[in-house]
VEXZA-476658 format. One record per residue (C-alpha): residue number from 1; z, x, y; residue in one letter. Coordinates in nm, 2 decimals. Layout:
<rs>
@kolnu=NUM, up=Z, east=X, north=Y, pavo=A
...
</rs>
This chain:
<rs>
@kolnu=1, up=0.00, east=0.00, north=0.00, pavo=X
@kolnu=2, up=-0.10, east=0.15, north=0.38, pavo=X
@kolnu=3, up=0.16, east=0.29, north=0.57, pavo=X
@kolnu=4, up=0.16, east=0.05, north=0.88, pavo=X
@kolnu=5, up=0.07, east=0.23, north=1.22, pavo=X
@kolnu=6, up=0.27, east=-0.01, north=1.46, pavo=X
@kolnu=7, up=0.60, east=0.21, north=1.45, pavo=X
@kolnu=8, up=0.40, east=0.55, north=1.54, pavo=X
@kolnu=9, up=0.16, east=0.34, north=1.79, pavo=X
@kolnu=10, up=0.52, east=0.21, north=1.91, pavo=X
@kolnu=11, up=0.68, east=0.56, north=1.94, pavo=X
@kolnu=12, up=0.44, east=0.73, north=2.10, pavo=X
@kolnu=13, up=0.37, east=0.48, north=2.35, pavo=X
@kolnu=14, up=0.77, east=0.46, north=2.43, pavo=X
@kolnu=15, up=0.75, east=0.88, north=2.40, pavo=X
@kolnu=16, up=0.47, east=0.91, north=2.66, pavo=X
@kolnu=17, up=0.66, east=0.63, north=2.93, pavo=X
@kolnu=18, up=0.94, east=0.83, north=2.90, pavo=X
@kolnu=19, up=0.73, east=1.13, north=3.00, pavo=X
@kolnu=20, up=0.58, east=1.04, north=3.25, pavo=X
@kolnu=21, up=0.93, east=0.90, north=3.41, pavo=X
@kolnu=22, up=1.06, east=1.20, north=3.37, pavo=X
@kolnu=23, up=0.77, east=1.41, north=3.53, pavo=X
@kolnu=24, up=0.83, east=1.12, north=3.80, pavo=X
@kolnu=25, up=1.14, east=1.21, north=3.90, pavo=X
@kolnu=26, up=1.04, east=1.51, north=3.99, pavo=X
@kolnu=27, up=1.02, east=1.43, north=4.37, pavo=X
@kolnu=28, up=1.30, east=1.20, north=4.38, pavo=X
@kolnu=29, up=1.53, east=1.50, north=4.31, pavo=X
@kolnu=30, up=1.32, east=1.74, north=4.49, pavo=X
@kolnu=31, up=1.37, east=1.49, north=4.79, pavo=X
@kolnu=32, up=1.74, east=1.43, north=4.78, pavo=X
@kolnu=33, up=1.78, east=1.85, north=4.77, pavo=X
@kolnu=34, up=1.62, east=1.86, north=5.12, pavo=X
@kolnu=35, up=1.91, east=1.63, north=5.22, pavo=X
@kolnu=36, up=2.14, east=1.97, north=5.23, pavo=X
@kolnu=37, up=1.90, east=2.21, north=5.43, pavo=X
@kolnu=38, up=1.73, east=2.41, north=5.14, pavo=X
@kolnu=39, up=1.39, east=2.50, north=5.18, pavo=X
@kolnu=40, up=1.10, east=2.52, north=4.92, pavo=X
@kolnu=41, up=1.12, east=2.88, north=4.83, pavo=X
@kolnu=42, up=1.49, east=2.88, north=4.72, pavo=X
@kolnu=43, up=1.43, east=2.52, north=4.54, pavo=X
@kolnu=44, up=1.14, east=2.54, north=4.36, pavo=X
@kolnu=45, up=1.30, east=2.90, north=4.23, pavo=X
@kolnu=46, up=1.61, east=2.74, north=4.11, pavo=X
@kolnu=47, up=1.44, east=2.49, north=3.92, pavo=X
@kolnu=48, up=1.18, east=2.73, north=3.76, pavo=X
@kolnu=49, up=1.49, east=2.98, north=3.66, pavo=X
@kolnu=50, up=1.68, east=2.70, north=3.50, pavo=X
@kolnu=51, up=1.38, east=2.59, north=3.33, pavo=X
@kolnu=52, up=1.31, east=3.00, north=3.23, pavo=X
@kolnu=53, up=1.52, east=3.00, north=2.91, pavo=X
@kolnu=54, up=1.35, east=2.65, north=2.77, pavo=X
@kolnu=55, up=0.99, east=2.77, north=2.81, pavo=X
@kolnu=56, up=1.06, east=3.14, north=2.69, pavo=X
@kolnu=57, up=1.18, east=2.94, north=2.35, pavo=X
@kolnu=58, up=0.89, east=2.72, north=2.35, pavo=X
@kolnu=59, up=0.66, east=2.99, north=2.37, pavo=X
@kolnu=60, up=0.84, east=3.16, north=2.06, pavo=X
@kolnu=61, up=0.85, east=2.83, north=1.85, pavo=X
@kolnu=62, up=0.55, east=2.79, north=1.91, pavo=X
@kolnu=63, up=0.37, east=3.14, north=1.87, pavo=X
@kolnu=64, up=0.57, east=3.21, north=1.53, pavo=X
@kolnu=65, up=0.37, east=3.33, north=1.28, pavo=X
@kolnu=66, up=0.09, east=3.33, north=1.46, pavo=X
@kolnu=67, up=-0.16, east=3.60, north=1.56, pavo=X
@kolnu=68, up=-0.06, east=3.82, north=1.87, pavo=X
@kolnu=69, up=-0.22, east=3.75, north=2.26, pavo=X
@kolnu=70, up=-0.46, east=3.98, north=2.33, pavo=X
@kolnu=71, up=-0.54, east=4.18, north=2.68, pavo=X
@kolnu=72, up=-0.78, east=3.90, north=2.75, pavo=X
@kolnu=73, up=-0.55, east=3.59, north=2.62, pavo=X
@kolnu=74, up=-0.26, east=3.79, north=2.82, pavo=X
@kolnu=75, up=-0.48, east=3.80, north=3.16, pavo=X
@kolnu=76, up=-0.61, east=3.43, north=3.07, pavo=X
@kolnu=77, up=-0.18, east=3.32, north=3.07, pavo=X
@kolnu=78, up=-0.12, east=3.53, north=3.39, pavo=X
@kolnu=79, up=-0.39, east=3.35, north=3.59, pavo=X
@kolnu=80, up=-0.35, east=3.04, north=3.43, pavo=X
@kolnu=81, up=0.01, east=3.03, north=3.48, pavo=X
@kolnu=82, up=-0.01, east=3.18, north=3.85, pavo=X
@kolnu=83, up=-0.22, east=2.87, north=3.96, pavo=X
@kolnu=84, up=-0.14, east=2.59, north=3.76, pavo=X
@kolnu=85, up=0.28, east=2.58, north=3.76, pavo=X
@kolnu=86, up=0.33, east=2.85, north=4.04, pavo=X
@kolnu=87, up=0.12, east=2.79, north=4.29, pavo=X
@kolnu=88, up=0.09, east=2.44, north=4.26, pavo=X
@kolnu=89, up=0.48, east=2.39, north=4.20, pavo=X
@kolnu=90, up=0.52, east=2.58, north=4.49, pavo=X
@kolnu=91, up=0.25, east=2.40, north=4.72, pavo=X
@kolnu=92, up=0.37, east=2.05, north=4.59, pavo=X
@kolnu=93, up=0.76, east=2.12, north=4.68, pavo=X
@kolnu=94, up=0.67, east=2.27, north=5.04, pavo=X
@kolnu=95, up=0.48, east=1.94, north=5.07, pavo=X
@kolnu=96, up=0.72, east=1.67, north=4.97, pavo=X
@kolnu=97, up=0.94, east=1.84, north=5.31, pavo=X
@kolnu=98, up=0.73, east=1.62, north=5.53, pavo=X
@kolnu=99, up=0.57, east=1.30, north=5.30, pavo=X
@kolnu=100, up=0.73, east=1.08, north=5.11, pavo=X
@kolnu=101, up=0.78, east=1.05, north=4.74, pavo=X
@kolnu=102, up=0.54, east=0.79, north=4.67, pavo=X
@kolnu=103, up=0.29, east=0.95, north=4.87, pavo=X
@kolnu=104, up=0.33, east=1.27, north=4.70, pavo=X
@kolnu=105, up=0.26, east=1.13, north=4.34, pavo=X
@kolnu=106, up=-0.01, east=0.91, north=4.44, pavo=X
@kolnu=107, up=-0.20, east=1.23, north=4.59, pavo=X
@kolnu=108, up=-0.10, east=1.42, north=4.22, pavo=X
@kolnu=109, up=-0.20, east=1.15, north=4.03, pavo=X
@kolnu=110, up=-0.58, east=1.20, north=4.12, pavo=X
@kolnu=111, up=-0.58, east=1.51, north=3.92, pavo=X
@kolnu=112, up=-0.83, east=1.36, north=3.68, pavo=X
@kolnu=113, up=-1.07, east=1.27, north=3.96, pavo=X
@kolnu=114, up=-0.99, east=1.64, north=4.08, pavo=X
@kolnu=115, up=-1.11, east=1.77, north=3.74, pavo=X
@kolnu=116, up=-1.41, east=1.60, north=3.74, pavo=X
@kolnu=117, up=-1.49, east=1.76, north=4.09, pavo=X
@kolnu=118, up=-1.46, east=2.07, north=4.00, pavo=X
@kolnu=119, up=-1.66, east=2.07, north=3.65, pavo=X
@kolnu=120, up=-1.93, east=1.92, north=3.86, pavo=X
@kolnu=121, up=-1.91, east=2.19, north=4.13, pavo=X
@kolnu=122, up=-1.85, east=2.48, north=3.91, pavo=X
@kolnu=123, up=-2.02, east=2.37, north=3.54, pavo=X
@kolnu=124, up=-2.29, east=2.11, north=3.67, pavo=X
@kolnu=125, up=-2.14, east=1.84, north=3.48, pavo=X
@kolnu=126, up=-2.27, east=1.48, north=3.57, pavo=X
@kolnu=127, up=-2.04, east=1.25, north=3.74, pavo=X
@kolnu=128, up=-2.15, east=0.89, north=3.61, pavo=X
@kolnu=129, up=-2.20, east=0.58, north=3.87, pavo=X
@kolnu=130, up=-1.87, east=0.46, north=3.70, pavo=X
@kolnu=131, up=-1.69, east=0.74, north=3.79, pavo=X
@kolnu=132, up=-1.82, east=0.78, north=4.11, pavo=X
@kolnu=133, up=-1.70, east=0.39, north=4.21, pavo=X
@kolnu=134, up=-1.38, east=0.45, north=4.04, pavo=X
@kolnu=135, up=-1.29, east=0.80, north=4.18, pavo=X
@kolnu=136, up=-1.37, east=0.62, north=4.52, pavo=X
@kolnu=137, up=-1.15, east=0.35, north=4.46, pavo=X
@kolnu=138, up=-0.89, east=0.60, north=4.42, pavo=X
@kolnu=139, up=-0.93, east=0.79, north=4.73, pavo=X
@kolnu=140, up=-0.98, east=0.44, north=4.92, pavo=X
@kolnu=141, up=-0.59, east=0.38, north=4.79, pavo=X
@kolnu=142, up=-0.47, east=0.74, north=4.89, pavo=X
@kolnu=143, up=-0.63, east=0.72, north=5.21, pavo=X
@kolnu=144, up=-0.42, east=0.40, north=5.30, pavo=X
@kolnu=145, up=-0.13, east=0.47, north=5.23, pavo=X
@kolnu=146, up=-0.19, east=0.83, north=5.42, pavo=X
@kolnu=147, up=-0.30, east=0.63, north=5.69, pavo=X
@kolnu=148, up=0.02, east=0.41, north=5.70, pavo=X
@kolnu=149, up=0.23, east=0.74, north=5.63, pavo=X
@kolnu=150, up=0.09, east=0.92, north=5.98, pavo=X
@kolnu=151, up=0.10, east=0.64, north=6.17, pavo=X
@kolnu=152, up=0.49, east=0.65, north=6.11, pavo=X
@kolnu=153, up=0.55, east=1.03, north=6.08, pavo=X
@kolnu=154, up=0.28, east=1.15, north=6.27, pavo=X
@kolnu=155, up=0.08, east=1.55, north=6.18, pavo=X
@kolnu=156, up=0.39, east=1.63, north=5.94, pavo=X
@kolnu=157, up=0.25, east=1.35, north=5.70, pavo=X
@kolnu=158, up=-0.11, east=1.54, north=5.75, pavo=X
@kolnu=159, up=0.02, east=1.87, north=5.68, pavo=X
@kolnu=160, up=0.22, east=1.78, north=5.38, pavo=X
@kolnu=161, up=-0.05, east=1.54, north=5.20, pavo=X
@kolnu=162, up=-0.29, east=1.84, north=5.27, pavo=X
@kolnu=163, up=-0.04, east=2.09, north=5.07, pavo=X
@kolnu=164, up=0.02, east=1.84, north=4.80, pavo=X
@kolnu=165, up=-0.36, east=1.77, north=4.75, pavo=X
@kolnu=166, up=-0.38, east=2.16, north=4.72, pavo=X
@kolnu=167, up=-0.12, east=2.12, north=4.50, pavo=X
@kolnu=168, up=-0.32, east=1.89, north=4.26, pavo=X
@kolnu=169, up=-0.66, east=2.11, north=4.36, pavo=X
@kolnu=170, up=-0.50, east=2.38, north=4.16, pavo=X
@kolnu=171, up=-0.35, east=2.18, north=3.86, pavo=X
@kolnu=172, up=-0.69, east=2.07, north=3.81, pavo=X
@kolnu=173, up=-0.81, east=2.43, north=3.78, pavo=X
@kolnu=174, up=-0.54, east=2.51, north=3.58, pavo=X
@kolnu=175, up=-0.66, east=2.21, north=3.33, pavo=X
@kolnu=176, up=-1.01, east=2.35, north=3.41, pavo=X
@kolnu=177, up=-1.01, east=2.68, north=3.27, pavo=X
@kolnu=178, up=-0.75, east=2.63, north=3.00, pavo=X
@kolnu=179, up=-0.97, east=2.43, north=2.76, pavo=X
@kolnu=180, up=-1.07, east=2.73, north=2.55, pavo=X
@kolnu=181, up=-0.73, east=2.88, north=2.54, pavo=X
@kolnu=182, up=-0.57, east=2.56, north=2.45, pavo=X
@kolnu=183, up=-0.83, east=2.61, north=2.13, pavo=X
@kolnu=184, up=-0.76, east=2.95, north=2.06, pavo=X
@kolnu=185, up=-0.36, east=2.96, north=2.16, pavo=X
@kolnu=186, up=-0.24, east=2.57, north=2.09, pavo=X
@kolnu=187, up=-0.13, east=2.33, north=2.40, pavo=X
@kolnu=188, up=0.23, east=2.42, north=2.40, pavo=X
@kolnu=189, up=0.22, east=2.78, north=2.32, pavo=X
@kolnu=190, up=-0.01, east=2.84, north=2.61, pavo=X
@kolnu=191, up=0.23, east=2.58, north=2.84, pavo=X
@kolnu=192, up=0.54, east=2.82, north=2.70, pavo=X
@kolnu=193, up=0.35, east=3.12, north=2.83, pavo=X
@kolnu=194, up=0.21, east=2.99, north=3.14, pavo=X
@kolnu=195, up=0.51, east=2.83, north=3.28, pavo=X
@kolnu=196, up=0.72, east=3.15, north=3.18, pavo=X
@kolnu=197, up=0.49, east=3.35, north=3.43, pavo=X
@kolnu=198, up=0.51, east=3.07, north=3.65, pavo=X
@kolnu=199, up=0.89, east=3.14, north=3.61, pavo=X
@kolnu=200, up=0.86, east=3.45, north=3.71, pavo=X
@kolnu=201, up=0.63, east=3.43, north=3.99, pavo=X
@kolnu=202, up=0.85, east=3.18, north=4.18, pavo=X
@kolnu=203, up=1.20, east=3.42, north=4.14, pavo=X
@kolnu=204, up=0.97, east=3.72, north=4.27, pavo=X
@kolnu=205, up=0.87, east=3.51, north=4.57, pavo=X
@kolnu=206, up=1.19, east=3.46, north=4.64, pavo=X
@kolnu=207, up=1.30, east=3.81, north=4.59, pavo=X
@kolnu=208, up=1.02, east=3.96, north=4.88, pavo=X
@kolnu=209, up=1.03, east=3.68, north=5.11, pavo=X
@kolnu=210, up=1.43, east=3.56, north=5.13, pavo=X
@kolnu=211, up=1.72, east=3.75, north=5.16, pavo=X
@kolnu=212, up=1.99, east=3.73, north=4.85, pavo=X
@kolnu=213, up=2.25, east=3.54, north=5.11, pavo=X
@kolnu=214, up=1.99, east=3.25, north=5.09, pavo=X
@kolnu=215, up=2.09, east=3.23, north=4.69, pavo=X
@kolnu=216, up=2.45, east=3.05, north=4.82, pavo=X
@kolnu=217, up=2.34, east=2.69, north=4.83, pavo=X
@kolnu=218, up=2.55, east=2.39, north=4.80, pavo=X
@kolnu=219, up=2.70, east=2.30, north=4.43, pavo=X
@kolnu=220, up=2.49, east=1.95, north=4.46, pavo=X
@kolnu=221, up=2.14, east=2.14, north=4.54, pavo=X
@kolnu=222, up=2.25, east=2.33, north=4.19, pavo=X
@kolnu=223, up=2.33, east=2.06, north=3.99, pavo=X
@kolnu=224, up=2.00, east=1.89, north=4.15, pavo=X
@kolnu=225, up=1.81, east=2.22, north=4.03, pavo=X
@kolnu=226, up=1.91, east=2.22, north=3.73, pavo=X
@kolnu=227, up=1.84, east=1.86, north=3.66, pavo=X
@kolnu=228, up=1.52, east=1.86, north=3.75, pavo=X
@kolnu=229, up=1.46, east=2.18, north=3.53, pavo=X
@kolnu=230, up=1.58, east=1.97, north=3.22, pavo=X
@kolnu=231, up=1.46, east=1.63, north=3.29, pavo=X
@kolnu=232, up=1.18, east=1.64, north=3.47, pavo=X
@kolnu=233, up=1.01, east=1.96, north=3.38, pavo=X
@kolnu=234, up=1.12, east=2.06, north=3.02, pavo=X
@kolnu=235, up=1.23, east=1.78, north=2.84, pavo=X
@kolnu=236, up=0.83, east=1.51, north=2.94, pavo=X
@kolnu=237, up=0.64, east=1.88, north=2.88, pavo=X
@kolnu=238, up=0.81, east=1.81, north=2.48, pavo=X
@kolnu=239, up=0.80, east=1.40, north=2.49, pavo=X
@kolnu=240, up=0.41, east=1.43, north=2.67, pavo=X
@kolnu=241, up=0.31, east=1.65, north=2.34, pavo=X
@kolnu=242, up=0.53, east=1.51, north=2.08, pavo=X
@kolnu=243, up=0.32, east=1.12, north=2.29, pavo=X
@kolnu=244, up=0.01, east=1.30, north=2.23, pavo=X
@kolnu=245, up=0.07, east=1.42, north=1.84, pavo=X
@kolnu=246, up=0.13, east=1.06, north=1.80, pavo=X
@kolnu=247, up=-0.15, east=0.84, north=1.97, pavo=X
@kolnu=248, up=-0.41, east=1.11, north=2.14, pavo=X
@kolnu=249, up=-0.46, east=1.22, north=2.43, pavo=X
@kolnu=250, up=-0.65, east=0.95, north=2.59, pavo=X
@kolnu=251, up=-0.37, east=0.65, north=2.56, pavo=X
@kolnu=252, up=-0.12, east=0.87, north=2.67, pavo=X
@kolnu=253, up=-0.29, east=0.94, north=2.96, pavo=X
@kolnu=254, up=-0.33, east=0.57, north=3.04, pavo=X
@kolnu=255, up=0.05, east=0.50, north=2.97, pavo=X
@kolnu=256, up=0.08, east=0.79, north=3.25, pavo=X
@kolnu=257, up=0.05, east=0.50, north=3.49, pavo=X
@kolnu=258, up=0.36, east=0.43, north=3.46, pavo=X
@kolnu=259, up=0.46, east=0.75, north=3.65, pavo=X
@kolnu=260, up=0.34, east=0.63, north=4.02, pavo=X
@kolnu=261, up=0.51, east=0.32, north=4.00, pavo=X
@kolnu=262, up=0.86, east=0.47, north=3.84, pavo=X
@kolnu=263, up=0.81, east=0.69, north=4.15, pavo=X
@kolnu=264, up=0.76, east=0.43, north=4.41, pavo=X
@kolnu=265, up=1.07, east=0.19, north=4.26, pavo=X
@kolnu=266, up=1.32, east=0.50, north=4.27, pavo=X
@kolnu=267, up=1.20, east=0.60, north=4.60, pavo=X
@kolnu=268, up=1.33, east=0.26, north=4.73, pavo=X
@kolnu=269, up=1.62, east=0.27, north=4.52, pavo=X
@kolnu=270, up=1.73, east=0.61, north=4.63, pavo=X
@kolnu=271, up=1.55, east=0.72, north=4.93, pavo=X
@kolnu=272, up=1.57, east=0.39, north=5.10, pavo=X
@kolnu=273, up=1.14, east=0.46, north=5.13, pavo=X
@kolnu=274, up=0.93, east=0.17, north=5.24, pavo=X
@kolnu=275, up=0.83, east=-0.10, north=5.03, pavo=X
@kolnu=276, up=0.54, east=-0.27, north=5.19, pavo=X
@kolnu=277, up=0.15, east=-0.40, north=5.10, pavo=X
@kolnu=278, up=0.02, east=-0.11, north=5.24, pavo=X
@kolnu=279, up=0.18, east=0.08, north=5.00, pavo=X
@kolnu=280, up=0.14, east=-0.15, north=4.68, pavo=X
@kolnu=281, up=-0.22, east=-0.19, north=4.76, pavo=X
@kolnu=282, up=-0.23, east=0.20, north=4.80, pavo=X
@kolnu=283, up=-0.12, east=0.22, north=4.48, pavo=X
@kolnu=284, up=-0.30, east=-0.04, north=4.26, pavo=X
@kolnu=285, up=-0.59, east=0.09, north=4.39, pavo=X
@kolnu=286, up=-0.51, east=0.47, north=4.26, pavo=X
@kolnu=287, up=-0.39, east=0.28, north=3.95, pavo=X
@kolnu=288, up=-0.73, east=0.10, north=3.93, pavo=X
@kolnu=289, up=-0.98, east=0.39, north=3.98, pavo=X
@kolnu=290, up=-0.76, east=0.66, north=3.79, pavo=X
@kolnu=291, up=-0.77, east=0.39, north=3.52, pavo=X
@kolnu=292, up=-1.14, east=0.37, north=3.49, pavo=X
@kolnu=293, up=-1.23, east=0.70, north=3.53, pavo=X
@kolnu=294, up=-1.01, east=0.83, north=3.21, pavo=X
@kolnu=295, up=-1.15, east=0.53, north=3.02, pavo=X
@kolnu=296, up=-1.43, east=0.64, north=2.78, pavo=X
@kolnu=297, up=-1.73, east=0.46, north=2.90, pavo=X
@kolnu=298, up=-1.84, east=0.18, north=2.66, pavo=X
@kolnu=299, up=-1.49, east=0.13, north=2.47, pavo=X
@kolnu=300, up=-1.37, east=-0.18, north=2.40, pavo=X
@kolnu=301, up=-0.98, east=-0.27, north=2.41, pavo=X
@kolnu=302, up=-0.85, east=-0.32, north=2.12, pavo=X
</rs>
């Protein structure tokens, strides 16, 4: 008698929610640390030095017994891991000092759109008339909520949606260029590695450009830190794969949306952010387009 697949369709769909809540919270916390005068170089290297000790263990679960990197896979980790957790960690934390939370993930969560940019600037791949209307639907939904964002908060809002959307710019090229190492090196041995260099980059940065007295922060930016390390950087990078294992990459991706609107709520709930139409028809528009551009043309719901 078949094994039925409702309870692994049903855990992986609850595994990738939970993920993408997680990776949610992300500005929440990073938003309620600014509240005590840190700046983006100290906080984005306490979080990646709490996280340091997770990802050096993930890259050793998941690189046992296997072969060893070579010079090439070593320089593909560096460069990987230098633009898509470093650089775009960094650039997405200096951001979120001047827009708001929901703004922030609304601009992160065009990455898909981003990707499909950049393979048709840099690979000459086709972007379909499908895409095309739904990647414009997306950017119609950023753009007003941007729009409502300046109109309250003036250049800040410019300068920090400009930072975040380099922020996604360079996650996209991370996700570009990491297709054949995924192959070669397996998705979370590569993530391990990367974000361990990432790690590293982000304490070094802090090391050249603040002086050690700038290391005494208050006990609640810590504890902050150190939470967002766990739950919202370690812990969805595990449920996201574990999501993935279970029901493929493609529906976990669509259960993704969740992460947006989890964003949005607990900015409300905890940032007392605005709650208006311009903002919820921001949103369902990013929803909408990011929806139908990850959607294999011609499938039919089951």
């Amino acid at each position: 008698m078949a094994v039925s697949p409702a309870p692994q369709l049903s855990t992986g769909l609850l595994l990738a929610m939970a993920g993408s809540i997680a990776f949610s919270g992300k500005a929440i916390i990073v938003k309620l640390a600014y509240r005590y005068g840190v700046d983006a170089v100290t906080l984005v290297m306490y979080r990646m030095l709490f996280a340091l000790p997770w990802f050096v263990l993930m890259a050793w679960w998941a690189g046992r017994g296997k072969a060893a990197l070579t010079r090439r896979d070593w320089l593909g980790v560096v460069g990987l891991g230098f633009c898509g957790y470093y650089l775009s960690s960094f650039l997405d934390f200096w951001g979120l000092e001047y827009i708001s939370a929901s703004l922030e993930r609304l601009i992160l969560y065009l990455n898909p759109t981003l990707v499909l940019v950049l393979g048709w600037v840099l690979f000459k791949k086709r972007i379909t008339h499908r895409q095309g209307v739904a990647m414009a639907i997306s950017y119609a939904g950023v753009l007003l909520v941007f729009g409502h964002e300046v109109s309250l908060a003036g250049t800040h809002a410019a300068l920090g949606a400009f930072l975040v959307l380099l922020s996604a710019i360079t996650y996209a090229t991370y996700l570009t260029y990491s297709g054949q190492m995924v192959q070669r090196l397996g998705a979370l041995r590569l993530a391990g590695l990367a974000t361990t260099v990432a790690c590293f980059f982000c304490i070094l940065q802090f090391a050249l450009l603040k002086p050690m007295a700038s290391a005494q922060v208050p006990e609640q930016v810590l504890w902050l830190s150190l939470l967002n390390a766990i739950a919202c950087t370690v812990l969805p990078v595990l449920l996201v794969m574990m999501a993935i294992e279970r029901i493929g990459p493609g529906l976990t991706a669509q259960t993704g949306m969740i992460g947006p609107m989890s964003t949005l709520l607990m900015g409300v709930w905890l940032l007392d952010e605005p709650f208006n139409i311009w903002i919820i028809a921001g949103t369902l528009l990013v929803l909408s387009g990011v929806f139908w551009v990850t959607r294999p043309a011609g499938r039919v719901p089951s």
